[in-house]
C-alpha positions in Angstrom: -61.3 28.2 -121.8 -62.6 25.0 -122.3 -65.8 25.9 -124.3 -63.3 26.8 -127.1 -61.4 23.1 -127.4 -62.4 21.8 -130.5 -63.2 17.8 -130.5 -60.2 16.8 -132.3 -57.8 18.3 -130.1 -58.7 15.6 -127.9 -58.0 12.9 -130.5 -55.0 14.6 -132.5 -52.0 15.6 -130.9 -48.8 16.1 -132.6 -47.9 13.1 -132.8 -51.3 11.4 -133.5 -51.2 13.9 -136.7 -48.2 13.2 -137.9 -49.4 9.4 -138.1 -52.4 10.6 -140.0 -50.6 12.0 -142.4 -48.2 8.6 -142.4 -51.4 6.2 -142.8 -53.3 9.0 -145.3 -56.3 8.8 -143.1 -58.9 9.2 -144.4 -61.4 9.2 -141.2 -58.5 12.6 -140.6 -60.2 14.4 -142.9 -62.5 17.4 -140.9 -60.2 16.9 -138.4 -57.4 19.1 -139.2 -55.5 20.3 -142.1 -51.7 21.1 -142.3 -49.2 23.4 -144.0 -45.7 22.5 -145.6 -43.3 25.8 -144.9 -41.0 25.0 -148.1 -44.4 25.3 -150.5 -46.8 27.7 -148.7 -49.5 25.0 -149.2 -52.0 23.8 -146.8 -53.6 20.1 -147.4 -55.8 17.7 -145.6 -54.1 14.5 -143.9 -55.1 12.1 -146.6 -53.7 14.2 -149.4 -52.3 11.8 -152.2 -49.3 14.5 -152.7 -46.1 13.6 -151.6 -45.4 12.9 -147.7 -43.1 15.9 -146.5 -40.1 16.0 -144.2 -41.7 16.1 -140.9 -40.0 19.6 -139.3 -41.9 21.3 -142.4 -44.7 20.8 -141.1 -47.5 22.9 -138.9 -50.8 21.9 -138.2 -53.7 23.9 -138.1 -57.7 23.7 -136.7 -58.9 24.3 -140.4 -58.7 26.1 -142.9 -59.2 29.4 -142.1 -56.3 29.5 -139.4 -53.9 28.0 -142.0 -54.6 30.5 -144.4 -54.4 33.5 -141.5 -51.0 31.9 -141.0 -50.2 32.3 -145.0 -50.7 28.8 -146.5 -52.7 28.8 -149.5 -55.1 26.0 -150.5 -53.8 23.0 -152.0 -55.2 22.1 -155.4 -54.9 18.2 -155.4 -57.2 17.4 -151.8 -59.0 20.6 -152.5 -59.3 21.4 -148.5 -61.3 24.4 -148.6 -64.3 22.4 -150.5 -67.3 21.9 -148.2 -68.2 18.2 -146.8 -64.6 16.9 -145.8 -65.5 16.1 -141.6 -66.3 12.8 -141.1 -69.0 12.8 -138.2 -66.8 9.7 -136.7 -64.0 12.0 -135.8 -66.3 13.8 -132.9 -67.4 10.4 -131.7 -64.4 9.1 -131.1 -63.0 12.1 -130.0 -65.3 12.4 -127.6 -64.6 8.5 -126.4 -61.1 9.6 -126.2 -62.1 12.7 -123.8 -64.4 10.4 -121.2 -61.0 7.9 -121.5 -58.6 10.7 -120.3 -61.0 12.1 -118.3 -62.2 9.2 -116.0 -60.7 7.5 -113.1 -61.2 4.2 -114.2 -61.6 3.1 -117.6 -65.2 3.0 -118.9 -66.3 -0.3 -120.0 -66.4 -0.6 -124.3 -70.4 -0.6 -123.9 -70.2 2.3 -121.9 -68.1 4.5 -124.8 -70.0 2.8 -127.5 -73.5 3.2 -125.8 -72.3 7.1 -125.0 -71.7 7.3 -129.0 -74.4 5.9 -130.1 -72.5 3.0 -131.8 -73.1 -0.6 -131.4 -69.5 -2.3 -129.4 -68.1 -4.1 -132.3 -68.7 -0.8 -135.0 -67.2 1.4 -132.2 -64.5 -0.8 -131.5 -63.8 -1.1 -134.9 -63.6 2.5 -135.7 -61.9 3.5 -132.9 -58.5 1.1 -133.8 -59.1 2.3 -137.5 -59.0 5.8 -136.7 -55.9 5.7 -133.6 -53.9 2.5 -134.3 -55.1 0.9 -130.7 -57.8 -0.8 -129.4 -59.8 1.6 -126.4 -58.0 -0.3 -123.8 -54.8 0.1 -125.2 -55.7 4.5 -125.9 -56.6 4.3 -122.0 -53.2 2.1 -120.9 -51.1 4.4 -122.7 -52.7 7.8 -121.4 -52.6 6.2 -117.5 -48.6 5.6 -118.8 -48.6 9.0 -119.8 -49.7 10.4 -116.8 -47.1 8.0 -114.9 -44.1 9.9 -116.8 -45.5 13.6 -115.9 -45.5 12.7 -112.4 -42.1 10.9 -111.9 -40.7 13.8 -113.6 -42.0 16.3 -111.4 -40.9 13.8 -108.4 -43.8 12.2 -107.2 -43.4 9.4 -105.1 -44.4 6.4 -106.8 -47.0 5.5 -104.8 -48.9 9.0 -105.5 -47.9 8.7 -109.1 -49.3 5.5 -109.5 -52.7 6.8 -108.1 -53.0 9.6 -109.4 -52.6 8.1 -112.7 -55.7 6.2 -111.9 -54.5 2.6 -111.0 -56.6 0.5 -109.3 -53.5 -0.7 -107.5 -50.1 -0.6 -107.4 -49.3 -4.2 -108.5 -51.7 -3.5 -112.0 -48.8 -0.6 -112.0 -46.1 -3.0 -112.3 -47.6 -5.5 -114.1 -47.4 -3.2 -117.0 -44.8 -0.4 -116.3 -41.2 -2.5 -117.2 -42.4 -3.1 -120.8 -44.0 0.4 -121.4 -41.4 2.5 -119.9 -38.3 0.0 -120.6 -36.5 0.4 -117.2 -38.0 0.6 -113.2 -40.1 3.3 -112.5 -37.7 4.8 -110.5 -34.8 4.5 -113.1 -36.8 6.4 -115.4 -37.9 9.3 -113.0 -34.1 9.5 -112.8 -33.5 9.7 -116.4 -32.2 6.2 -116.3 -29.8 6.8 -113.9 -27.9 3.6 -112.1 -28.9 1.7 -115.5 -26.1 -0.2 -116.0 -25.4 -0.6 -119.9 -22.7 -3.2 -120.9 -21.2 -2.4 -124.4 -18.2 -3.2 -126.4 -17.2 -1.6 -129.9 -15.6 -4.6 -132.5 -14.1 -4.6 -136.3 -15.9 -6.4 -139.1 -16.8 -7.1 -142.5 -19.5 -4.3 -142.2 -17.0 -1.7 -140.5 -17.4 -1.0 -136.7 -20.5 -2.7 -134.9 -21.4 -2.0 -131.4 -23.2 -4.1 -129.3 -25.2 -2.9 -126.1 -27.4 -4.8 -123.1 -29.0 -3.8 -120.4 -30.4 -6.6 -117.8 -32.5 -7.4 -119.6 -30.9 -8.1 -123.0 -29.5 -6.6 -126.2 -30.7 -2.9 -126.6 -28.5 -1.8 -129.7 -26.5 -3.4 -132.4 -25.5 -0.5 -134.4 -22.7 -0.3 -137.5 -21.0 2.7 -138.7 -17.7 4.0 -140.0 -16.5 5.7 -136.7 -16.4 3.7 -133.3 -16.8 7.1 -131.2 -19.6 8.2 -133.4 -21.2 4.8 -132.5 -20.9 5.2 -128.3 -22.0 8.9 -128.5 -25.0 7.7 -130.4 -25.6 5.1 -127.5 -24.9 7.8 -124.8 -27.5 10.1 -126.3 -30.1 7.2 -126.3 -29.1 6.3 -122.7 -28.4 10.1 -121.5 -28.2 9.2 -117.6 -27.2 5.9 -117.8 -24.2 4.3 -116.3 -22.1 2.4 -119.2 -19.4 -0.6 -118.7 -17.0 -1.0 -121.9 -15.3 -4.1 -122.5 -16.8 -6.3 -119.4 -14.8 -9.8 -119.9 -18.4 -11.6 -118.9 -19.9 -9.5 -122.0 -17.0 -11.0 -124.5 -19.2 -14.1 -125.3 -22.7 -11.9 -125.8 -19.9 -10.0 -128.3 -18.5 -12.6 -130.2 -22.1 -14.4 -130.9 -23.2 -11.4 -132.7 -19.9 -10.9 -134.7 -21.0 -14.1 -135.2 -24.4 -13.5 -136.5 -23.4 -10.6 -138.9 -20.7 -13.1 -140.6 -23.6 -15.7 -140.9 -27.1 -13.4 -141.1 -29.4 -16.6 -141.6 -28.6 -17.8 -138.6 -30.4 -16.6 -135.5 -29.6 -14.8 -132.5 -30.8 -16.9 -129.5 -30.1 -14.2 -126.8 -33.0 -11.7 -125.4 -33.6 -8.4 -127.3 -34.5 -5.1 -124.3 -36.6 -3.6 -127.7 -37.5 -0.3 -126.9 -40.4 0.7 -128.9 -44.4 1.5 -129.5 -46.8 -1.4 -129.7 -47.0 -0.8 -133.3 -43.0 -0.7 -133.7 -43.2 -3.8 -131.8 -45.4 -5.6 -133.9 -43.2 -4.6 -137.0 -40.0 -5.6 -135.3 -41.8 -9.0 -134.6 -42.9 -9.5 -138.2 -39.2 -8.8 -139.3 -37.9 -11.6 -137.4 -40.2 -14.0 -138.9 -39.1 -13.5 -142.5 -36.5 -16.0 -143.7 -33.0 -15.4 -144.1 -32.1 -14.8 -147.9 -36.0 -13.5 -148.6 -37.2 -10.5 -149.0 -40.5 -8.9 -148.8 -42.1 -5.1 -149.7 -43.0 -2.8 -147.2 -46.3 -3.5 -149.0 -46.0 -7.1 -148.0 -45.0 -6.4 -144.9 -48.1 -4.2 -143.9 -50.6 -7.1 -145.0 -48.4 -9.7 -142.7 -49.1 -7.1 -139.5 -53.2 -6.9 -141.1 -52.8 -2.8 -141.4 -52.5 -2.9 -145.2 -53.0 0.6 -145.5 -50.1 1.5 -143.1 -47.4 1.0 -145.7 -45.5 4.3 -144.5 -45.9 3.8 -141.2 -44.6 0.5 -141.4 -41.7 1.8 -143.3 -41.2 4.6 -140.8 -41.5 1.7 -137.6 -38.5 -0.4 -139.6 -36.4 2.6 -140.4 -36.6 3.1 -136.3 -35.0 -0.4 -135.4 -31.9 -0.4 -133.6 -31.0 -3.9 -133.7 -29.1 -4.4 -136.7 -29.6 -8.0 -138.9 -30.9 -9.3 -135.3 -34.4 -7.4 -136.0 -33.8 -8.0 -139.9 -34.8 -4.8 -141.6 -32.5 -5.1 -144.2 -34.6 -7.9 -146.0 -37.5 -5.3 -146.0 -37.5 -3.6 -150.1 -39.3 -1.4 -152.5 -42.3 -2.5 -154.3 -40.0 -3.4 -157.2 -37.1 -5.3 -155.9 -35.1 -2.1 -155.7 -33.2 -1.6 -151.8 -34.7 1.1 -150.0 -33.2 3.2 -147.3 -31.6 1.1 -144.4 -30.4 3.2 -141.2 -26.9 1.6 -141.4 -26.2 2.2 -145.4 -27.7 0.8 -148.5 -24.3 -0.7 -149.2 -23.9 -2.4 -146.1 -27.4 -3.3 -146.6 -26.7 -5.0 -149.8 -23.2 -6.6 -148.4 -25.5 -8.4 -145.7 -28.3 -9.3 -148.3 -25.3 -10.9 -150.7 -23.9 -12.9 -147.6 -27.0 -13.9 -146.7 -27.8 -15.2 -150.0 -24.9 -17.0 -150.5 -24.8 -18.7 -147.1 -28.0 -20.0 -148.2 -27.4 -21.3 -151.4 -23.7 -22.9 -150.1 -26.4 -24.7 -147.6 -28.0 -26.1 -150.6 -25.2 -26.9 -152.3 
């Protein structure tokens, strides 16, 4: 059974795909091709046509299986045209195969020397092609691996092992910040995670604000306050919650605070729950001044992944943390306001009072 996995199975799951298709990638190319339901078409991942909505789409080995499946050729990328693999994509697919594979992770001379690429080319290609550095590829699988076992009730001590640990303290150096809670709180679905929340009226309509331990998880705004704590509860499906803790009233009031006054800053801890790469967006949000704006485009170049515009765009529609992680001053290319998960008119409401706290100061 084996025999028959084809290299980029190894480096493409779903979700590695659907980021292909995000970035356009190029290096993608040979190593897949998928099918949009609503057309019938099959492309490659770098395809210039337009991105689709992601539950339209199924990926396929190549092109033959797409068209068994009923997709027809696209005519823009061409995919049926001879010469589209990239040699690359077995190399590091392989790389990505010894990763998983080994019980402990291979030194970066070792996968370059077994690819027969010098360390800084391999290293090089390798964050092009995935996003993360080797070590990072290998952290993540061991964190995979972690999750699978805890679910299945492992103890943690066979878990970590298993997962290929050198020790259990290397396990918890790294576990709160990957999986967000204590390994046993997540084996548990989060359960005995205490949430503190509180619901409030303001200029923006009904804003809830939620912290675990260790800080602010979500400050989300919507028309309907029970709309809002379902949302939460779904997030946080095992979780215990506390509503209207007096000791949380202060925490409350400072970010009613912050969405009167958006230039200010928040000077409490943020529990972000994210990818590295979401991470690294989030940061780069908080460092662009109140009452400015920058493009998605922009915003790519600040992070240096200039040709991840939609993934960057994708990683700011996913914050949770509203005006605090400030994705509202993120725009189009133009100057036009692009989507914002809490309302483009509430986005331009907070842009205006930003603005004009800003230009009072000034005054």
């Amino acid at each position: 059974m084996s025999s028959d996995k084809k290299p980029q199975d190894a480096l493409y799951d779903e979700q590695s795909r659907w980021n292909a298709l995000v970035r356009r990638d190029r290096l993608a190319a040979g190593a897949f091709v998928y099918g949009v339901v609503t057309t019938g078409v099959y492309c490659l991942p770098d395809c210039p046509s337009r991105l689709p909505r992601r539950e339209n789409v199924r990926y396929f080995a190549g092109c033959e299986e797409a068209e068994r499946a009923g997709f027809r050729p696209c005519r823009r990328c061409n995919p049926s045209s001879p010469g589209k693999r990239d040699p690359r994509i077995d190399a590091i697919a392989e790389a990505c195969r010894t990763i998983e594979s080994a019980d402990r992770m291979p030194t970066l001379k070792e996968l370059a020397d077994a690819v027969g690429m010098s360390r800084f080319h391999f290293h090089k290609m390798f964050k092009k092609m995935l996003g993360v550095t080797p070590a990072q590829f290998a952290r993540e699988k061991r964190m995979e691996r972690i999750r699978k076992q805890l679910r299945e009730k492992a103890t943690i001590t066979d878990a970590v092992y298993g997962a290929g640990f050198a020790s259990g303290s290397r396990f918890y150096e790294n576990a709160s910040g990957k999986l967000g809670m204590k390994p046993a709180q997540y084996r548990n679905g989060g359960e005995n995670m205490l949430i503190r929340l509180a619901v409030a009226e303001c200029y923006l309509g009904w804003v809830l604000v939620a912290a675990t331990e260790k800080g602010i998880c979500a400050i989300e705004i919507g028309d309907d306050p029970d709309t809002l704590r379902e949302r939460l509860r779904q997030r946080f499906s095992r979780a215990e919650f506390l509503e209207n803790d007096p000791g949380f009233a202060e925490i409350v009031n400072r970010v009613l605070a912050l969405l009167e006054s958006p230039g200010d800053e928040l000077d409490l801890p943020l529990d972000i729950q994210g990818t590295a790469f979401q991470r690294r967006v989030w940061e780069a949000l908080r460092e662009i001044p109140a009452g400015s704006t920058v493009s998605y485009t922009e915003l790519a170049h600040r992070i240096g992944r200039p040709e991840a515009v939609r993934a960057v765009a994708t990683a700011v529609a996913a914050n949770k943390i509203a005006v605090a992680v400030p994705c509202h001053r993120v725009v189009r290319l133009d100057g036009n306001l692009a989507g914002y998960r809490w309302g483009i008119e509430r986005k331009k409401k907070i842009l205006e009072q930003e603005q004009s706290g800003r230009d009072g100061g000034e005054g």
